[in-house]
Steps between C-alpha positions, in 0.01 A plus 500: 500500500472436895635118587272252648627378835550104479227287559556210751519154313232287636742236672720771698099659651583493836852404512602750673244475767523126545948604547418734770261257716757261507810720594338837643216327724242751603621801244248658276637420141573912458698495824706211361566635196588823665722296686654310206628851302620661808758202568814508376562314150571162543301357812179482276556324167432711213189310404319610850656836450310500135218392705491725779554796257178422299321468825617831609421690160177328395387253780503739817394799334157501648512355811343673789439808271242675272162470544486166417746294701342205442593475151884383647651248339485149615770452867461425849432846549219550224361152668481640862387840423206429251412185827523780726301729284266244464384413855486918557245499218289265635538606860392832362826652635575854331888422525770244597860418581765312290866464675418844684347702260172586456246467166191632442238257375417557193099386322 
């Protein structure tokens, strides 16, 4: 029987997100974490290491790809890319740019 990967308790949602605004100021939450587990052990602690490594294998799985990229989780990243995707929409743009790279708009 396949294992289910761990849900997030409700009072660690965002945890993660809220650590890496405070000490990785203007890093996407993937970045960070991508960050996190390629330092060597012992200058994170190992509860933003268990952190990061969630984000990496569950959190940061879908963003920027697929067809639907705006079904990210929730990060400074998600936030300004869905914004950006947002004012292309309604300035009936066919495409747009997030840190360099460039998304179609999807309908």
């Amino acid at each position: 029987m396949a294992k289910e990967f761990p849900k997030i308790k409700k009072k660690n949602k965002g945890k993660f997100t809220k650590w890496v605004k405070r000490n990785m100021k203007g890093s996407s939450t993937c970045n960070a974490a991508d960050k996190v587990m390629a330092a060597k052990k012992g200058k994170y602690s190992d509860d933003v290491r268990e952190m990061a490594n969630y984000a990496k294998n569950f959190g940061c799985k879908t963003e920027g790809k697929g067809k639907n990229p705006t079904a990210m989780k929730e990060g400074p990243m998600a936030n300004k890319f869905i914004g950006e995707l947002t004012k292309a929409r309604k300035a009936g743009k066919d495409s747009f740019v997030v840190d360099g790279k460039t998304h179609k708009v999807t309908k």
